[in-house]
C-alpha positions as CSV (number, residue, x, y, z in Angstrom):
1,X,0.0,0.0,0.0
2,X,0.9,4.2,-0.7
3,X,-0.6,5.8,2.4
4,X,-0.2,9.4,3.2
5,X,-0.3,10.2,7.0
6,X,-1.6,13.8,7.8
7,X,-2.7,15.6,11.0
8,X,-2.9,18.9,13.2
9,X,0.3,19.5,15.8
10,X,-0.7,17.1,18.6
11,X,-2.7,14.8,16.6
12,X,0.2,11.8,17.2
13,X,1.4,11.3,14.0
14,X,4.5,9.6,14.3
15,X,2.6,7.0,17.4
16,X,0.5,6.8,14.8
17,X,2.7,5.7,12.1
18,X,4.8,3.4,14.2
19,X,1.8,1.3,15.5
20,X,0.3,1.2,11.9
21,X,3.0,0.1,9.6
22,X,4.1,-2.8,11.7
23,X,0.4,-4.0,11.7
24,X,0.5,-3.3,7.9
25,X,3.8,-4.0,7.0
26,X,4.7,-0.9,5.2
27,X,8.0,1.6,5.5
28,X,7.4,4.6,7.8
29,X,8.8,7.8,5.8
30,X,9.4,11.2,7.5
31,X,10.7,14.4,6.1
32,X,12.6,14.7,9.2
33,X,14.9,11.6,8.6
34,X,14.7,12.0,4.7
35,X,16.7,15.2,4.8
36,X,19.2,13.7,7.5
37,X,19.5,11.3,5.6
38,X,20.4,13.2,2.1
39,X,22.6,15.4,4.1
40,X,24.6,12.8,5.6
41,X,25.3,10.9,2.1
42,X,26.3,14.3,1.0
43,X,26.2,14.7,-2.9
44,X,24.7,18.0,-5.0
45,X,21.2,17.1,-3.4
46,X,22.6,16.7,0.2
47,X,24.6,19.6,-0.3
48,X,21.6,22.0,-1.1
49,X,19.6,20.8,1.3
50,X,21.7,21.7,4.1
51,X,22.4,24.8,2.8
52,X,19.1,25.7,2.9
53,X,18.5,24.5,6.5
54,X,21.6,25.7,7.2
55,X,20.3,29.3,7.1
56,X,16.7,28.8,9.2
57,X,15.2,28.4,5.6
58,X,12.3,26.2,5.2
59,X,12.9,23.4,2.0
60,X,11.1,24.6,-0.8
61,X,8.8,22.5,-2.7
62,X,10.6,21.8,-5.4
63,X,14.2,20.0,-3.4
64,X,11.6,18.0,-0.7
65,X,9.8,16.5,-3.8
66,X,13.3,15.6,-4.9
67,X,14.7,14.7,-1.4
68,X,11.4,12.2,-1.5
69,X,12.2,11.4,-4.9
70,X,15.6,10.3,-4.5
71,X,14.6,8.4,-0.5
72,X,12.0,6.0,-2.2
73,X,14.7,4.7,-5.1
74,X,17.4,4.3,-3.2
75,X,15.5,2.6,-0.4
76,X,13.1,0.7,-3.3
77,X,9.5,1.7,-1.3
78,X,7.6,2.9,-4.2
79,X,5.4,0.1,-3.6
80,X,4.8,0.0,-0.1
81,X,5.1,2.9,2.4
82,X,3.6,5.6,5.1
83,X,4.7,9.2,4.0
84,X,4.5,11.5,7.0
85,X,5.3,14.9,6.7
86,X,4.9,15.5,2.8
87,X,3.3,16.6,1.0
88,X,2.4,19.8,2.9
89,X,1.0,21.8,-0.1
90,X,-1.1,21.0,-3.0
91,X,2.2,21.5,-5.6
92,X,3.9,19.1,-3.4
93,X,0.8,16.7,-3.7
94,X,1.0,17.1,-7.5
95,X,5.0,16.2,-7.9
96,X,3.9,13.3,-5.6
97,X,1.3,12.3,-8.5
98,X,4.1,12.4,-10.8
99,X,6.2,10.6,-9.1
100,X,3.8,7.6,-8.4
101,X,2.6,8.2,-12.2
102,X,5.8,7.9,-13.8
103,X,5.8,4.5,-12.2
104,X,2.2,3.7,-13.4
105,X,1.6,3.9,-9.6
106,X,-0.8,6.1,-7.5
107,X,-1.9,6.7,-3.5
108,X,-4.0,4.3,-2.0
109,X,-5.8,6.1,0.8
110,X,-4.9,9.9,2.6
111,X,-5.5,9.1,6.2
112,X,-6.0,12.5,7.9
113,X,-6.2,12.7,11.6
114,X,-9.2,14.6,12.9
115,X,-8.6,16.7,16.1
116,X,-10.4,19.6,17.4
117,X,-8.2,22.8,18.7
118,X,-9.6,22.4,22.4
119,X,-8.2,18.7,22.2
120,X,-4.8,19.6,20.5
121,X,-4.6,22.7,23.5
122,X,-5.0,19.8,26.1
123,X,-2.9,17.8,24.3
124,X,0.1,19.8,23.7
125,X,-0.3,22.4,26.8
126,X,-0.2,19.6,29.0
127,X,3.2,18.7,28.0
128,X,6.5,19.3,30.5
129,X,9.8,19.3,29.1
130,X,13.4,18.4,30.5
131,X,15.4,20.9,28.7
132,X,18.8,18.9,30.3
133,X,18.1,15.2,28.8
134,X,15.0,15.8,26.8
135,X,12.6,13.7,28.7
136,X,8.4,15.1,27.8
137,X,6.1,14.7,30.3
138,X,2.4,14.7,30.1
139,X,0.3,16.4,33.2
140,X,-2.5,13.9,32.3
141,X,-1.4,10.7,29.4
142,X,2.2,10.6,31.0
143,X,3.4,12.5,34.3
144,X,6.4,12.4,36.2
145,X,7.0,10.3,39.6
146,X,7.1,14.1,41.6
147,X,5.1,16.6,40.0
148,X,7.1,19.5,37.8
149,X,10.6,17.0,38.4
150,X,12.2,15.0,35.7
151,X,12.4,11.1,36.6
152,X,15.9,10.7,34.5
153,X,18.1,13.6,36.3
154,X,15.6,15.7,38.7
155,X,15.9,18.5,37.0
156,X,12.6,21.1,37.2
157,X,10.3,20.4,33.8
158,X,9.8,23.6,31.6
159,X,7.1,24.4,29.5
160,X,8.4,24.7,26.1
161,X,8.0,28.0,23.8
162,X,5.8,26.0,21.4
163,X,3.9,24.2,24.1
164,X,2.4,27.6,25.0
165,X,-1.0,28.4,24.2
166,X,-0.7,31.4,22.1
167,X,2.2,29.4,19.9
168,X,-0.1,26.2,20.1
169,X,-3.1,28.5,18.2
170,X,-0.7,29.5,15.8
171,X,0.6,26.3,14.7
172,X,-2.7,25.3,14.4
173,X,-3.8,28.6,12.5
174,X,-0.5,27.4,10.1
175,X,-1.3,23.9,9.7
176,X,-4.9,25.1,8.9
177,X,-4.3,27.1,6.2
178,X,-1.6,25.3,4.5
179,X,-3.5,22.0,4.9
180,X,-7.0,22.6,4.0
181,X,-6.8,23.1,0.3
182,X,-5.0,19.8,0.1
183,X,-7.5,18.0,2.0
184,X,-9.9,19.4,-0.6
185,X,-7.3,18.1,-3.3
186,X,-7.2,14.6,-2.1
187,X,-10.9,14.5,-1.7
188,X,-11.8,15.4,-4.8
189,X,-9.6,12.1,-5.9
190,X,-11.4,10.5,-4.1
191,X,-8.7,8.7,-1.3
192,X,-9.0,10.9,1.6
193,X,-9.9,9.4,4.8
194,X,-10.7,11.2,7.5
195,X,-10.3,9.4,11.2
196,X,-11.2,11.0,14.7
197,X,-8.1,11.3,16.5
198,X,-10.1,12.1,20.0
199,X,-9.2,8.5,22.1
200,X,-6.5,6.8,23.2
201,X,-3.5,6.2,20.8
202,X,-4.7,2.4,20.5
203,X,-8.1,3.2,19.9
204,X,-7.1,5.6,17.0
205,X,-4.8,3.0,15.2
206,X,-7.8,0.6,15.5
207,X,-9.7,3.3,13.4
208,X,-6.8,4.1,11.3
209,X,-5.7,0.2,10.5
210,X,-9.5,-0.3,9.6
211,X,-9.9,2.5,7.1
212,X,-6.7,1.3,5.5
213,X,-7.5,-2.6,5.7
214,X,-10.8,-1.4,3.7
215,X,-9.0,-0.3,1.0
216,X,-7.1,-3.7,0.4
């Protein structure tokens, strides 16, 4: 199966992913460790890359599609994986088509990850951060053994900057508008998927692994 993973900040994603492609044997594919990745082979593409990151730049459509591009040959997954984190945009969507066309291939199902913004405040604001070994907390889903004291070194939890509720609303206001037209993209083609992302992690990938075993 081609599955592409979307979701608001909070929504679990990458739980998500993990608990999904071992049930469905498929390779989980992040941006994130695509671009480590082509940086540390190095080469022209590697080179540009990091260049770009390099100077607090975000990757332009046009090297992630590549970056993506280049991840699935090396690694042979055109038949069978779980993008996460691209595409973000509607021209990223359509190089994707391309991609998968030029192989006579195409997306099974767009699984996006349905989570209101009071659920993704409680969600995310809840969260405590050890800034010294990088531990994250939960107040709720996950606290520490003392309250507002990190188990691993005892060090006092911080809120992070993008934990806080103004940032949280603006990642959201973000992921909204960059997001929306391509859920109206993938809809029109007629794979999108949407799953409610309110219950426990286990429950979700229930949901999630039966929209997808639906489609085999």
């Amino acid at each position: 199966m081609r599955v592409v993973l979307m979701g608001p900040p909070g929504a679990g994603k990458g739980t998500q992913a993990k608990k999904v492609v071992g049930a469905l044997d498929l390779a989980h594919v992040s941006t994130g460790d695509m671009f480590r990745r082509m940086v540390a082979a190095g080469g022209d593409l590697g080179k540009r890359i990091q260049a770009i990151i390099g100077q607090g730049h975000l990757v332009p459509d046009k090297e992630t599609s590549e970056v993506v591009d280049a991840f699935l040959t090396q690694e042979s997954l055109w038949d069978s994986f779980m993008l996460d984190g691209f595409p973000r945009t509607v021209p990223q969507a359509e190089m994707l088509d391309a991609m998968l066309a030029r192989r006579k291939k195409s997306l099974d199902a767009v699984v996006a990850i349905d989570l209101s913004e009071q659920n993704v405040l409680a969600r995310l604001g809840g969260r405590r951060s050890c800034l010294a070994c990088g531990s994250v907390y939960h107040e709720v889903s996950a606290p520490p053994k003392k309250p507002g004291v990190c188990d691993r070194d005892g060090k006092a939890l911080q809120v992070r900057e993008d934990d806080k509720p103004d940032k949280i609303r603006e990642r959201l206001r973000i992921y909204e508008s960059q997001t929306q037209p391509l859920l109206d993209y993938y809809a029109k083609s007629g794979v999108l998927k949407r799953v409610p992302g309110d219950a426990e992690a286990d429950e979700v990938a229930g949901r999630i692994l039966a929209v997808l075993r639906g489609q085999r």
